[in-house]
C-alpha positions in Angstrom: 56.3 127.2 33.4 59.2 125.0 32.1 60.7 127.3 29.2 58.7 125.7 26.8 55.9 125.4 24.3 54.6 122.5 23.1 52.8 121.2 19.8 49.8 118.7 20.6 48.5 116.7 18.2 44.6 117.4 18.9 43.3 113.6 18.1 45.9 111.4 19.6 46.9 114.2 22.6 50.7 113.4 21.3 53.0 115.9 21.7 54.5 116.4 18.3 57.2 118.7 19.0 58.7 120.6 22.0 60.4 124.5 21.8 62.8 125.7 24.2 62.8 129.2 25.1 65.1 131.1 27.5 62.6 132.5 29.6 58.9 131.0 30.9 56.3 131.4 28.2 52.6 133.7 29.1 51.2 133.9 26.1 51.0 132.5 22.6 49.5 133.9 19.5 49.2 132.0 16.0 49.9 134.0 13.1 48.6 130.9 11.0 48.7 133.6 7.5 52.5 134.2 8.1 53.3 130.7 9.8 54.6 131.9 12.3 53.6 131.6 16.6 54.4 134.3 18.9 54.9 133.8 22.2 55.0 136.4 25.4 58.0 135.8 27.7 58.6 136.5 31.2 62.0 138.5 30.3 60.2 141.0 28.4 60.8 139.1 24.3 58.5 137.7 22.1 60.4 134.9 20.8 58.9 133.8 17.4 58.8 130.5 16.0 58.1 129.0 12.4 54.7 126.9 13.0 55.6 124.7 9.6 59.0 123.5 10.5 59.5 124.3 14.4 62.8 126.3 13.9 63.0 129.7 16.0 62.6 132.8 13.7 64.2 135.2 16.2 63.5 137.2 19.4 62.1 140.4 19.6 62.9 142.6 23.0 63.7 146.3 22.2 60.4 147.7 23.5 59.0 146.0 25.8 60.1 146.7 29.7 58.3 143.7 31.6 56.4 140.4 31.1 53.9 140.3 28.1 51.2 139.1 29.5 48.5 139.0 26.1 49.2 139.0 22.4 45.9 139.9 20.2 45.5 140.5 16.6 42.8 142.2 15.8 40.4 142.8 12.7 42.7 145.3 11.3 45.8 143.2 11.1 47.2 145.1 14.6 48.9 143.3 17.3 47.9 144.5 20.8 50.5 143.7 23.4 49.8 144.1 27.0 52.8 143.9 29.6 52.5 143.8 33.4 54.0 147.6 34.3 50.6 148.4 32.2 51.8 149.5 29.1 49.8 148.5 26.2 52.0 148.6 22.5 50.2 148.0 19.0 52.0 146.6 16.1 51.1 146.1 12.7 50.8 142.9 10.9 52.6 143.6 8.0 55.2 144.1 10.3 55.5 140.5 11.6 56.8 139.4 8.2 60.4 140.3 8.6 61.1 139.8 12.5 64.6 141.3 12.1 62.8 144.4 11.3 59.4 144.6 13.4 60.6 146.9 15.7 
């Protein structure tokens, strides 16, 4: 829980690169289509990272109202978000492509 995620490399068990975010990091999920990563902070964001080049996209925090505690995409291009005062939020995939403008 050190504010972070980390890219291993899966042969040599090198970390390859190392992403600071602001708050501690529950979940990940790999939007590997868009290139992009999302990850599930404990301050209620989903920061969301470029998985080519490392750089951070943005932060999204306008909905949620405690930690995100899973991210799943679905068969149906929706993201199911799941937060720990039990509120469950679905996004759509399409959405993801502009974070600026998911929410």
């Amino acid at each position: 829980f050190d504010h972070t995620v980390r890219c291993w490399n899966p042969e040599t068990f090198q970390c390859l690169r190392q992403m600071d975010c602001q708050a501690q990091v529950f979940t990940l999920l790999d939007l590997r289509s868009d290139g992009q990563v999302w990850c599930g902070c404990s301050d209620a964001s989903i920061v969301v990272w470029d998985s080519n080049d490392y750089q951070k996209l943005g932060k999204i925090e306008t909905v949620f109202t405690d930690v995100l505690s899973n991210l799943v995409l679905d068969d149906q291009n929706r993201i199911w978000i799941s937060c720990w005062d039990s509120n469950l939020i679905l996004l759509h995939k399409q959405q993801s492509e502009d974070v600026e403008n998911v929410l």
